[in-house]
N, C-alpha and C positions, 0 to 999 in steps of 0.2 A: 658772346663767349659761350653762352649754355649752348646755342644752337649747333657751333660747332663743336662743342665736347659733344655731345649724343651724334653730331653725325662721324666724329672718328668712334667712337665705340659702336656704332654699327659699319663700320669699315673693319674694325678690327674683325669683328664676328663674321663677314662673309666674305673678307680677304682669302683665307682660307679655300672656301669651294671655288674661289675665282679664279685663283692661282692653280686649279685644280688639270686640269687641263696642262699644264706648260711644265716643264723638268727644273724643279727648286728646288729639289734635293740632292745632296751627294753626300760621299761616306764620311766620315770622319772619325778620331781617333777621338774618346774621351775618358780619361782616369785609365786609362787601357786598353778600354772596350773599343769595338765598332760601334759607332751609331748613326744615323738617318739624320742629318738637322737641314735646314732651310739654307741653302746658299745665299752668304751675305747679303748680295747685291736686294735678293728680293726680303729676305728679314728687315734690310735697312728700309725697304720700300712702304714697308706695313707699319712702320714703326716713322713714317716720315712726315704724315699728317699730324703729329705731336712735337716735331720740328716745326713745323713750318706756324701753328700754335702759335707758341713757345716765344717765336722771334718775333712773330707781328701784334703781338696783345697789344693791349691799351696798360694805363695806366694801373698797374694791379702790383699790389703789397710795396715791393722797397725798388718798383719799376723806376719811377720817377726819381729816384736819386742815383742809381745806377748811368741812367740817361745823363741825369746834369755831370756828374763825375764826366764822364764821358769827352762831352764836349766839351768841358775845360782842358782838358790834357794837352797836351803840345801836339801840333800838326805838322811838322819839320823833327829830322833828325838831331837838327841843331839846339833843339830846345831838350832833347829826352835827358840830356847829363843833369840839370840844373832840376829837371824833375822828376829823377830819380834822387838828390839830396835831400827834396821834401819828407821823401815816403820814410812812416816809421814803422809801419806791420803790413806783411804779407805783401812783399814785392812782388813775388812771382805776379801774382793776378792783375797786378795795375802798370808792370811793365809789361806785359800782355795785350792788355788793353791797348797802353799807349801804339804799342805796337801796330795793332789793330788799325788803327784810327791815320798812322802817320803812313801805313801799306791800303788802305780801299777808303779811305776819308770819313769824315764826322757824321755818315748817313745811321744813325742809332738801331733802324731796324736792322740793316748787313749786322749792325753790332752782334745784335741779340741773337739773330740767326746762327751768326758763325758759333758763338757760346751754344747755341742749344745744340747745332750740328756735334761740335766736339761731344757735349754731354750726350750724343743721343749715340754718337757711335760707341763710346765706353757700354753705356748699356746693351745695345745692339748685341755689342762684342759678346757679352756674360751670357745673356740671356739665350742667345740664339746657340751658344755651345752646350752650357750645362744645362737648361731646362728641358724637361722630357717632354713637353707642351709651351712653344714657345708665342703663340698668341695670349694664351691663359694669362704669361706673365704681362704681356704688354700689358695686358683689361687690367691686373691687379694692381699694377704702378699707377694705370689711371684710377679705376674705381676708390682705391684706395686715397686720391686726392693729394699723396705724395707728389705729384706732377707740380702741381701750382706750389707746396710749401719750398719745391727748390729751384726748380725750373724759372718760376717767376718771380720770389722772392727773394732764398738765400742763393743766390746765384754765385756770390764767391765760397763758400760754404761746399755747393752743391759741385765745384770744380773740383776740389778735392776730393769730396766724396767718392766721386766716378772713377779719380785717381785711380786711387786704391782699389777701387771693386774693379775694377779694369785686372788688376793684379793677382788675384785670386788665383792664379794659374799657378802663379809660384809657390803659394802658400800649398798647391796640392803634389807641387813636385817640389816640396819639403828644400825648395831653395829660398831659404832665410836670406840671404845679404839681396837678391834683387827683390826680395818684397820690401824689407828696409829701405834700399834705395829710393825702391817708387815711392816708399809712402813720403820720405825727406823732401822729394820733389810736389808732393802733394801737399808737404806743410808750408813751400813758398805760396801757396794760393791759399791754405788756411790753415795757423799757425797748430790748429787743435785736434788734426790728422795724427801729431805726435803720439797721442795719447794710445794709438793702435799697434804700434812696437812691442810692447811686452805681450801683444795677444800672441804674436808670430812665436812666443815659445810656450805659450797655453793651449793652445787648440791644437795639438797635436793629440794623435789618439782617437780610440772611439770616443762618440756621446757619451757626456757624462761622467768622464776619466774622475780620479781622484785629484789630478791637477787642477780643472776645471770649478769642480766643487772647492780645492780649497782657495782659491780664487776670490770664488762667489762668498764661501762666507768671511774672507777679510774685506771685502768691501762690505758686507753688511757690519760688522764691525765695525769698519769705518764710521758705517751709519750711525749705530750705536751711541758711540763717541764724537759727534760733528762739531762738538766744538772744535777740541784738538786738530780733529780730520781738517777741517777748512783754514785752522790757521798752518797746517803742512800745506794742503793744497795755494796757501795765498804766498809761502815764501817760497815754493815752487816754480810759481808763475811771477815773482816778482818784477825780474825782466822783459817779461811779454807784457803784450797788449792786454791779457787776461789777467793781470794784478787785480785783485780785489775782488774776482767776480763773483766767485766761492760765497764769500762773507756777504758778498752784497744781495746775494739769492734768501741769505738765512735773514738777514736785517729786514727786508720787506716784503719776506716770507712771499717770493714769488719768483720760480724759477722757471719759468715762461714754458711752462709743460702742464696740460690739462690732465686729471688725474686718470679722466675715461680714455684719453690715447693713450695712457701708458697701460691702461687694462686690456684694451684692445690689442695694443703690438705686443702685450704679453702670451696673447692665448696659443702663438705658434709653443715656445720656450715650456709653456707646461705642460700643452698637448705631446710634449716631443719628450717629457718626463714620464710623464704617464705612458708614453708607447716605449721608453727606453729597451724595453727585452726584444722588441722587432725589431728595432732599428741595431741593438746591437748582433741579431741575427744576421740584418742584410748585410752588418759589416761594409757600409760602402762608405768612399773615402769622402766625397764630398757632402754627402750625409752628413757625416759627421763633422768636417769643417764646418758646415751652417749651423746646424745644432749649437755648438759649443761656441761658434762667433756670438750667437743671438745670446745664448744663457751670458756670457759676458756682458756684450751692449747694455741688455734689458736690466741688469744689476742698476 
């Protein structure tokens, strides 16, 4: 696996001069503007040696239970009614699955492939439109080691995730009900995409708005107060899969977050506090969407 991670990060790095030579650019239309981005077909291409990764790994994090799921599931149409009455949370994903399994059969890598392929073209999508440096992001989804925590891990988790980032586009053309929608669609694959609804009427505005802030500090409030906060948060979630999870975080004092990644994935959100008079200078629209998504997340 390491051999091939350093040799896609050096694909990533000379993709670039390689392509250099052939016509991978054309115009496009972003928040307004004109801009130069990488035509799909070769974005997807740079970006396709982390597919192909992705689906053929070995046993790595929650690979092996993903796989036995898998092969259990029904192989006939005939079977899918009786095992969809099984499922209690997140049907989208594992009527998906089944799906999968009863259209190209029980071969587990096609599995994993097809899943990386969908997750890789959501990100493709994002990445290759709005980054003004679109290798830079691939190296930082890798360097960053995000790849493995979803990719090969939380892989139902990580379907939604893409969901919604996939969706971004509405959120910038200030259409609320189809970002809603997608995200609804993203809570059949994981029920905790919900949680991103109330952002669609926060993150409006420059960085930093006074929405934003007060936001930020009723959740630190929240913090304040966790007892109360997690028994709201536990009869919230009553219904779902997530009953208990809140309280079970504070019980065994382990909420499966290392305190140095949460320092780390903070330094964009403060660095973006501290620059907030440039940024509200450039005034640009999706600036400030990321800004203001991150300062929520990171709370």
């Amino acid at each position: 696996m390491t051999s091939g991670y350093v040799l896609i990060i050096i694909w990533i790095a000379i993709s670039p001069m390689l392509l250099k030579t052939i016509d991978t650019h054309e115009e496009i239309t972003v928040t307004g503007k004109r801009e130069y981005r990488y035509k799909f077909l070769w974005a997807f291409i740079i970006f396709l040696p982390v597919i192909i990764m992705a689906g053929t790994r070995g046993s790595i994090g929650d690979t092996d239970a993903y796989r036995k799921m898998f092969q259990e599931m029904p192989q006939a149409f005939s079977g899918l009614n009786q095992y969809i009455s099984t499922l209690t949370k997140d049907k989208g994903f594992y009527i998906f699955s089944a799906l999968i399994i009863i259209m190209v059969g029980a071969n587990t890598k096609t599995y994993f492939l097809i899943l990386a392929a969908i997750q890789g073209f959501c990100l493709v999508k994002i990445y290759r439109k709005y980054s003004i440096n679109y290798t830079i992001s691939v190296f930082l989804f890798l360097a960053s080691s995000d790849y493995i925590s979803w990719m090969y891990n939380g892989i139902r988790q990580f379907m939604a995730v893409v969901i919604t980032f996939a969706s971004i586009g509405f959120l910038l053309q200030n259409n609320k009900i189809k970002y809603i929608i997608a995200i609804l669609i993203a809570s059949l694959f994981h029920q905790s995409a919900l949680i991103l609804i109330p952002f669609a009427f926060v993150v409006d505005g420059r960085a930093w708005n006074k929405k934003t802030i007060f936001f930020i500090l009723a959740a630190l409030l929240a913090v304040a107060f966790i007892g109360q906060f997690t028994n709201f948060l536990d009869n919230a979630l009553a219904e779902t899969q997530y009953k208990n999870v809140v309280s079970d975080w504070k019980e065994f004092e382990d909420d499966g977050t290392n305190v140095l990644r949460v320092l780390v994935y903070s330094v964009p959100t403060i660095l973006s506090y501290l620059g907030r008079r440039i940024i509200w200078e450039k005034d640009n629209r999706l600036i400030n969407l990321c800004v203001n998504m991150l300062s929520l997340i990171h709370i």
